[in-house]
N, C-alpha and C positions, 0 to 999 in steps of 0.2 A: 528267821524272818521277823517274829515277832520283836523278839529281841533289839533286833537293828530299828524296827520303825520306832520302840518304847525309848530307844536312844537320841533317835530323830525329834520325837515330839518333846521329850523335855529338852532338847537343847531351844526349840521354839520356844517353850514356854520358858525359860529364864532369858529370853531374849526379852520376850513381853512383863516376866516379874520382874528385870531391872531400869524398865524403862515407865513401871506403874510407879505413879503417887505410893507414899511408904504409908497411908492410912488405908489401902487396902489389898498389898501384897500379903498380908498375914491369910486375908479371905480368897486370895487367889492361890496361895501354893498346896492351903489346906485341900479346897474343894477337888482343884488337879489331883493330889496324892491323893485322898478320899475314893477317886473314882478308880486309879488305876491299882488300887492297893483291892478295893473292894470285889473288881473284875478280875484282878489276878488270884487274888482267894478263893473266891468262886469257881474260877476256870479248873484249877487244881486240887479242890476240895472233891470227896467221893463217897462222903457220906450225904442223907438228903436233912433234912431239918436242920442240924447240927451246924453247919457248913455255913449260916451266916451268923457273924460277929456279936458277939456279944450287947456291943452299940449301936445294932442295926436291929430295926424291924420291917420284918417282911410281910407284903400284901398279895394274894393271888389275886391277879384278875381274871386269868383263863386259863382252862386245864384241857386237852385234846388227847383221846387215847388214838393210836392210829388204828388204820382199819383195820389189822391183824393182831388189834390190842395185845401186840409182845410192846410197844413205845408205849410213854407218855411224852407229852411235852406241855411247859407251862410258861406262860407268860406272869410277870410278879413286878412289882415295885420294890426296892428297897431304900428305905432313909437310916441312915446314919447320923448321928450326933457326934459334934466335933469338937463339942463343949464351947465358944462364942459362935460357929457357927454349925448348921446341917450341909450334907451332899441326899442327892436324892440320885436315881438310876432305875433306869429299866433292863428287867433283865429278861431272858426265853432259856429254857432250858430244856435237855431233852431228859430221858431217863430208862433203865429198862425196868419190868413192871417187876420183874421176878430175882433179877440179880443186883442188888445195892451199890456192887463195884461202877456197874455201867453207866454212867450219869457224867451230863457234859454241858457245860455253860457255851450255849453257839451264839449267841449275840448280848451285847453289854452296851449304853446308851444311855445320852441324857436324859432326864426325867421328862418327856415332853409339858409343857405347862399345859395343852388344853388334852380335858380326858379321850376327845375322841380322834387324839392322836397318837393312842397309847398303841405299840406292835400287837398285831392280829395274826393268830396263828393258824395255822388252816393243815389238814394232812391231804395230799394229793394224792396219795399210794403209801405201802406199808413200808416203803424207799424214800421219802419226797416228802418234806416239810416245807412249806409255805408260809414266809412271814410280810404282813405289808406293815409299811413303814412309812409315815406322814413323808413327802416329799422335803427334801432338804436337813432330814435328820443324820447327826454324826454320830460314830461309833466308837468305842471304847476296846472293843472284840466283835468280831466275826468270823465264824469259823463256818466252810464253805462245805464239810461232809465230815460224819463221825459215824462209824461204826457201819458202814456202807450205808448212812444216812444222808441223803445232799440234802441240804439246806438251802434253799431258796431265798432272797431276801428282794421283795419287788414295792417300787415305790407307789403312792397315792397320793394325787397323780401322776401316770409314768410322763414325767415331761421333763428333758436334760436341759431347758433352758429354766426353767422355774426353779428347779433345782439348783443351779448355781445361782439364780436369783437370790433363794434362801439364803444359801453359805453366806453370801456377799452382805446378806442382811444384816446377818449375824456378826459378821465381824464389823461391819459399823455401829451395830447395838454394844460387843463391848469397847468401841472407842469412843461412843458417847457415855457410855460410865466410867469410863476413865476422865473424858472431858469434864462431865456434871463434878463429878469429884476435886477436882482441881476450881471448877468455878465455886463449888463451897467453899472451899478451904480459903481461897481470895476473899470469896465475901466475908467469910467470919473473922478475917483478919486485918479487913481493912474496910469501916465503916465506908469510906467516900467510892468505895467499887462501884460501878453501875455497869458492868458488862452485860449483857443479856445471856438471859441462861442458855444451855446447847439446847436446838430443837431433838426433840425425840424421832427416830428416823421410823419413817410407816413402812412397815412389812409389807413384801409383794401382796398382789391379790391373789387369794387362792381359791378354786372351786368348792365344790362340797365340801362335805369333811368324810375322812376315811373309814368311820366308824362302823359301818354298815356295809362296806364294800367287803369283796370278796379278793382272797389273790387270785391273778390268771393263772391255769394248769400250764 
């Protein structure tokens, strides 16, 4: 199943790499392969420390034993250097405390740009992981139970039209960097341009922030 979507999403994305400006397809295939190279490693990696990339550094931000501390699970950053440019990623991972083999990357994710939209991890039972996730965040991996562990993944705020508000944001955020890019490249190449630049499109309005919220049982 993975396989067939990993199939899915790059024939998307060489649809969108051959129809970008050639000044920043180099920064589009990188960051795409960066993320899905970085979440495949991880996913199939089985040792802990070791297991990220020599180019990559890793940040904890949250570590959660479950309540029958035989789990951990940690929520982390990771940035990558890709040499002209970085990838960044969020990742949650679960682990067993005592056996090194048992260790599983269940969700993999944009770097969110604000911190208090980074995945909060929550134990609900020594079965039931709990992750919230800023509203309108996309996924890289998600894996829905491991090791008779279900995985939860619940948004902030649960709201399915804000949510597709987001997506929808997002994808006119990057065709307005595809636009901007192309209205550079006009104006540095032809003093008499006077087109006006693309407007920047305003993100939905969102409630609170998720920082502080809890997931539902």
């Amino acid at each position: 199943m993975y396989a067939f979507r990993f199939l899915i999403d790059c024939c998307a994305c060489c649809a969108a790499y051959f129809s970008t400006p050639v000044v920043i397809r180099r920064h589009m295939i990188a960051k795409a392969a960066a993320l899905y190279l970085l979440v495949a490693h991880l996913a199939v990696a089985q040792v802990p420390e070791t297991s990220i990339p020599s180019n990559c550094e890793k940040t904890i931000w949250q570590t959660e034993d479950s309540p029958d501390r035989t789990w951990k699970a940690n929520s982390f950053r990771v940035v990558c250097d890709l040499g002209l440019s970085s990838s960044a990623s969020a990742i949650v991972e679960i682990f067993h405390r005592r056996d090194a083999n048992l260790r599983k990357v269940v969700l993999g994710m944009d770097l969110p740009s604000d911190p208090a939209d980074r995945p909060h991890i929550r134990w609900v039972s020594p079965a039931k992981l709990a992750i919230t996730v800023a509203t309108g965040s996309t996924f890289g991996l998600r894996v829905a139970e491991y090791q008779g562990i279900q995985v939860d993944v619940n948004y902030c705020p649960d709201d399915p039209k804000l949510n597709q508000d987001m997506l929808e944001w997002r994808a006119r955020y990057r065709k307005w960097i595809q636009d901007t890019t192309v209205w550079t490249e006009k104006k540095n190449a032809d003093p008499m341009f006077r087109d006006p630049k693309p407007a920047l499109p305003p993100p939905p309005e969102r409630p609170s922030s998720c920082e502080s919220s809890e997931a539902p049982n």
